[in-house]
C-alpha positions as CSV (number, residue, x, y, z in Angstrom):
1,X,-25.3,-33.1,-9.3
2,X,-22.5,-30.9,-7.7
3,X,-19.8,-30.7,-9.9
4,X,-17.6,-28.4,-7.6
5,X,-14.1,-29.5,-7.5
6,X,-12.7,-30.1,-4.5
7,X,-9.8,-28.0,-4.7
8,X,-11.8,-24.9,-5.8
9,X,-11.7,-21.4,-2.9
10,X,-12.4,-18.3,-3.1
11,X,-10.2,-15.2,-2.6
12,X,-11.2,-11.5,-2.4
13,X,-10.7,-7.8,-1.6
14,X,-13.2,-6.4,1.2
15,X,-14.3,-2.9,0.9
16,X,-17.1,-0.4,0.1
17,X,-17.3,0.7,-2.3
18,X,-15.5,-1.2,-4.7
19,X,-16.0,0.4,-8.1
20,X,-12.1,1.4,-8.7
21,X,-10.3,-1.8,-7.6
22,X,-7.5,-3.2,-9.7
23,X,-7.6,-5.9,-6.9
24,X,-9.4,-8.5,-9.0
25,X,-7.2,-8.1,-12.3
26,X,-4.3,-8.9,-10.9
27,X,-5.3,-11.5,-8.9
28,X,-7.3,-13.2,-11.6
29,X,-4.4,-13.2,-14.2
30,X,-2.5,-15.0,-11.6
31,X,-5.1,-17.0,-11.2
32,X,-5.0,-17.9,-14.5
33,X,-1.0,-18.2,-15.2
34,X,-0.8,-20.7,-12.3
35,X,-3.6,-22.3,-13.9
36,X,-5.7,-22.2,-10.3
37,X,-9.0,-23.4,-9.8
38,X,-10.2,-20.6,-7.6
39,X,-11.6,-16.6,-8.0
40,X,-10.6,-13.8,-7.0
41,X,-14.2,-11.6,-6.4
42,X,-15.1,-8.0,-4.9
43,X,-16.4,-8.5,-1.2
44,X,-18.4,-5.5,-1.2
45,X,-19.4,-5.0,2.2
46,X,-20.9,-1.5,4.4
47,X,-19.5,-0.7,7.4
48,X,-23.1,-1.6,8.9
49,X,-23.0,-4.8,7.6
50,X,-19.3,-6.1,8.2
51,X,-20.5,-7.6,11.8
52,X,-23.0,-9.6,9.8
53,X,-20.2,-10.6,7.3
54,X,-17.8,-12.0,9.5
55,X,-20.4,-14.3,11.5
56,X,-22.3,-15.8,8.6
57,X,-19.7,-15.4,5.3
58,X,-16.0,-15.3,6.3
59,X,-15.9,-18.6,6.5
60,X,-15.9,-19.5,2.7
61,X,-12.8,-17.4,1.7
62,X,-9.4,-18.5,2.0
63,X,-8.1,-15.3,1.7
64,X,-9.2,-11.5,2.0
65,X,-7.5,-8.4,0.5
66,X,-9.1,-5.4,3.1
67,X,-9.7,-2.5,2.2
68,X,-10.9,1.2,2.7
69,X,-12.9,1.7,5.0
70,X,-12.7,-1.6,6.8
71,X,-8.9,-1.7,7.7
72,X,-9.2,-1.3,11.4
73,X,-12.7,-2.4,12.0
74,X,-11.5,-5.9,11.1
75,X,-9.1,-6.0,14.2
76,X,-12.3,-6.9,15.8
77,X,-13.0,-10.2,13.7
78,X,-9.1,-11.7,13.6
79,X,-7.6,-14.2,15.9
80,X,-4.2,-13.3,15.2
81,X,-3.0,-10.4,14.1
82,X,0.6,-10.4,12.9
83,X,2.8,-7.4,14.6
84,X,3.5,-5.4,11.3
85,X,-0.2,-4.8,11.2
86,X,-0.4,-3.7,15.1
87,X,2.4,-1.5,14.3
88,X,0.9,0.1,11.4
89,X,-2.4,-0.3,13.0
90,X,-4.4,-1.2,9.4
91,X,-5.3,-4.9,8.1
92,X,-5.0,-5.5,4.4
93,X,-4.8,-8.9,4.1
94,X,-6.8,-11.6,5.9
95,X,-6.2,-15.1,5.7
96,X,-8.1,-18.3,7.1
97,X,-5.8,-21.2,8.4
98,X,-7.1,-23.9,10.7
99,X,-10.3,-21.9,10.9
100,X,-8.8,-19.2,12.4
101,X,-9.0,-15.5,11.0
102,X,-4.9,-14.3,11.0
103,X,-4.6,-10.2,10.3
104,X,-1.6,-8.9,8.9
105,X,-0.3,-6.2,6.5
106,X,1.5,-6.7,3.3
107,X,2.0,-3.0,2.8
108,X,5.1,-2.0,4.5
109,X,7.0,-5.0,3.2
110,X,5.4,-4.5,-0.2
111,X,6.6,-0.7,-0.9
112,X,10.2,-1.5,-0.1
113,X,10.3,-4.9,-2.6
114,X,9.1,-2.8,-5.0
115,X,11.0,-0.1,-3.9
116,X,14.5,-2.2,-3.6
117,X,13.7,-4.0,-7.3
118,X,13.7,-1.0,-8.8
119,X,16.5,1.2,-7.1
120,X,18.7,-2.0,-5.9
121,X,21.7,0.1,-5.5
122,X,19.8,2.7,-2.9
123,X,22.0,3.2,0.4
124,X,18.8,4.1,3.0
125,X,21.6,4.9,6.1
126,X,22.2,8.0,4.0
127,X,18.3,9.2,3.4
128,X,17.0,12.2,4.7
129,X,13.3,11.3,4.4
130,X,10.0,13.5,4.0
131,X,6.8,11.2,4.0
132,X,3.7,13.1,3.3
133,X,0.9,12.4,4.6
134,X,-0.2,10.5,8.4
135,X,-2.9,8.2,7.4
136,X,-2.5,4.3,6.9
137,X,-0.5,4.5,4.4
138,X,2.3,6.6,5.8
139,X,2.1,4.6,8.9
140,X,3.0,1.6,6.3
141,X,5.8,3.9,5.0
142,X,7.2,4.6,7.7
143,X,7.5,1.3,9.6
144,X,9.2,0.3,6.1
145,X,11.5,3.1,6.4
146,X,12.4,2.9,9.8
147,X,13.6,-1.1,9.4
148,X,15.7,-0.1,7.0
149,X,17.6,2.3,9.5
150,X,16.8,5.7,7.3
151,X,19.0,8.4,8.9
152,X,16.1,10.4,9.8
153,X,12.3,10.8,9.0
154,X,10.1,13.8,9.2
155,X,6.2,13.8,8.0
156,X,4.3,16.2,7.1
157,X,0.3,16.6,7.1
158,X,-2.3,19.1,6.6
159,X,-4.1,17.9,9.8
160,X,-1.9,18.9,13.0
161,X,-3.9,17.0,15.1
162,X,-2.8,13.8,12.9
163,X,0.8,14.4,12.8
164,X,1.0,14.0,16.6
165,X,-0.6,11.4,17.0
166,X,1.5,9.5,14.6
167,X,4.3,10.8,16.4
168,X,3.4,9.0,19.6
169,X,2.5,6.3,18.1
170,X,6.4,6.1,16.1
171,X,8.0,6.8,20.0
172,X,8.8,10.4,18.8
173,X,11.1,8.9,16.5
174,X,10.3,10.9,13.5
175,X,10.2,14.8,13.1
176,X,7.0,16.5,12.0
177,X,7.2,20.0,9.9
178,X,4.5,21.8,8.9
179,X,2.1,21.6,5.9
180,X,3.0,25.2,4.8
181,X,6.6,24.9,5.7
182,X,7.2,21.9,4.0
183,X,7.2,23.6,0.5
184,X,10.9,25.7,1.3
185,X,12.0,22.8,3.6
186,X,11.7,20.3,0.6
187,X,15.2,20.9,-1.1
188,X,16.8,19.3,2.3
189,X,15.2,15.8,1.5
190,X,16.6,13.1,-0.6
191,X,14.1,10.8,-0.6
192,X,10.6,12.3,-1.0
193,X,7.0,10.0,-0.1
194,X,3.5,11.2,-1.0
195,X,1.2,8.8,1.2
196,X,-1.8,10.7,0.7
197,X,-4.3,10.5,-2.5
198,X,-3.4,14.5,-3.7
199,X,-3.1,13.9,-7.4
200,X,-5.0,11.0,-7.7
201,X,-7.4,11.1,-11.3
202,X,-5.7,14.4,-11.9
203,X,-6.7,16.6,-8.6
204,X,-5.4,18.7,-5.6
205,X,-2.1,18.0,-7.2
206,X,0.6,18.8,-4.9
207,X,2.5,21.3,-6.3
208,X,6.4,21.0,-5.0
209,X,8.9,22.9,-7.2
210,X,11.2,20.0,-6.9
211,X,14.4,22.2,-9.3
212,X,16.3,23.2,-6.0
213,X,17.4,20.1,-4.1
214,X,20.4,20.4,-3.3
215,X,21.2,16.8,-4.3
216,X,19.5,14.2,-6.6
217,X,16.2,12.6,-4.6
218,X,14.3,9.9,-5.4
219,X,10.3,10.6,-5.5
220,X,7.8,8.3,-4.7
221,X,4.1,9.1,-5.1
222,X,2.0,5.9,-4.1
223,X,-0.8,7.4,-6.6
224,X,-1.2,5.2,-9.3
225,X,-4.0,6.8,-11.2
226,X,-2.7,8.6,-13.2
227,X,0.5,6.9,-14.1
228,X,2.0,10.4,-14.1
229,X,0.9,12.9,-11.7
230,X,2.3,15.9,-11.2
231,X,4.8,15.3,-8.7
232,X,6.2,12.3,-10.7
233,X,6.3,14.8,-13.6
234,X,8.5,16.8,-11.7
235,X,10.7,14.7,-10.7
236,X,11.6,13.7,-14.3
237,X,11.7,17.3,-15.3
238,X,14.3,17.9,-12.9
239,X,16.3,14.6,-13.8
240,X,15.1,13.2,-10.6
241,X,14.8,9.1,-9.5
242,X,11.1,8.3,-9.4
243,X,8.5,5.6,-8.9
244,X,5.1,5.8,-9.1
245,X,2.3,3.6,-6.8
246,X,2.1,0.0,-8.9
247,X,5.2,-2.0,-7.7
248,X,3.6,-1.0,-4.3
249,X,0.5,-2.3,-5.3
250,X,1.8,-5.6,-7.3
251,X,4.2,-6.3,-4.5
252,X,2.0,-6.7,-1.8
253,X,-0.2,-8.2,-4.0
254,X,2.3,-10.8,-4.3
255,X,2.8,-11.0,-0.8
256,X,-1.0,-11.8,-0.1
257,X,-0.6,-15.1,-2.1
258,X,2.1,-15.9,0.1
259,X,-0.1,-15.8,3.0
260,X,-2.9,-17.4,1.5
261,X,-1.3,-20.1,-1.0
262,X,2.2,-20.4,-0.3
263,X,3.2,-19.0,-3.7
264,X,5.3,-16.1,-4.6
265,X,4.0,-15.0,-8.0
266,X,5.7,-13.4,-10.2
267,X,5.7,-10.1,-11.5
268,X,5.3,-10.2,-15.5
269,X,6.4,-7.2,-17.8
270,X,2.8,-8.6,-18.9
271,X,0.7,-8.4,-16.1
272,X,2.2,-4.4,-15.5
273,X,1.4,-3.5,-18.9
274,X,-2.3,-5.0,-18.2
275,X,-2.6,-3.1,-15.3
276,X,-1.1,0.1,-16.7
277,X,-3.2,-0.3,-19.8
278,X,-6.6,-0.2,-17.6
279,X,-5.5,3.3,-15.8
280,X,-4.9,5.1,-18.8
């Protein structure tokens, strides 16, 4: 006898490999708080079989988280794709409505809410802004930063080749500066974005002598793991704003049950001290 209810789904996060993801405890807890009958599993999936997935599985998820390295490969699969993802050019959220596949990104939107809870008083016509980094994630970034009408955006990026492309793709709107140059231009940016995963469990830090800006920034790395890396330790050591990677990651979390279930879940002092408790 089936004793499936009928209101039970099934949610995910699509990746390979999958072995870090704090995907599933957040989801889960809210899962449980909203007392749900659905789960919230890892989709781990090859790149060699993702052609295979969406013709035989898709079908019995509601919703998908997407993730490394199948963020653009999935543009193939999706019927719609919302235009904050073709901007960004990256899917991280998939949901299935009327049996068709919709692609969209909840990162952009997701740094700046947690962005904007935490700093609610920030004035971005006045920020002078150095992303680092010109992968998906500062593509994210900077779409973010450029709806928010920041003054003026430069990125920076080991890989020249990388930091024009992203400045065709952003209309020439942003400035680039050089890896190595970066280091003495630093003091002439308020607003300071690491995008890429230097510092992330401890290595290739990115060592930035942050004790000569010539006004109080506000630093953002969107490394989570650890808590504290070193750039986030400098900041505080010279009485700088910071913000380290979870309200990104919470907040478009949140946003992905928008998509898929039409609620806005809240962010609990509990479910951030869960999280932050499984990282350290």
């Amino acid at each position: 006898m089936n004793t499936k209810k009928i209101n039970d789904f099934k949610l995910g996060v699509l990746g390979y490999p999958l072995s870090h993801t704090l995907s599933p405890n957040i989801h889960n807890y809210w899962l449980s708080v909203y007392k749900l009958n659905g789960v919230y599993e890892k989709v781990e999936v090859s790149p060699k079989d993702l052609k295979y997935f969406f013709s035989k599985n898709i079908m019995q998820y509601r919703g998908l988280n997407v993730t490394i390295p199948h963020k653009v490969d999935v543009f193939n699969y999706m019927d719609e794709v919302s235009d904050s993802a073709k901007v960004i050019g990256a899917i991280n959220c998939i949901t299935l409505s009327d049996n068709k596949l919709i692609g969209s990104n909840t990162d952009a939107d997701g740094f700046m809410q947690g962005l904007t809870n935490a700093y609610s008083s920030i004035n971005f016509e006045n920020k002078n802004a150095l992303v680092i980094g010109a992968g998906g994630a500062s593509r994210a970034i900077i779409h973010s930063l450029q709806m928010k009408s920041v003054r003026n955006i430069s990125v920076t990026n080991r890989s020249q080749d990388r930091l024009q492309s992203l400045k065709q793709i952003f209309d020439n709107k942003i400035s680039v500066i050089d890896w190595g140059a970066m280091y003495e231009q630093i003091k002439n940016f308020n607003l300071i974005i690491n995008c890429t995963s230097l510092g992330m469990l401890g290595k290739d830090d990115i060592k930035i002598d942050l004790s000569h800006q010539k006004e109080k920034s506000l630093v953002i790395d969107l490394v989570y793991n650890p808590l504290e890396t070193r750039l986030v330790v400098e900041a505080k050591r010279n009485n700088h704003d910071f913000l380290n990677g979870i309200p990104m990651l919470l907040n478009q979390a949140a946003l992905s049950w928008v998509r898929w279930l039409a609620i806005n879940p809240r962010i609990t002092d509990e479910l951030i001290s869960n999280i932050s408790n499984s990282i350290t």
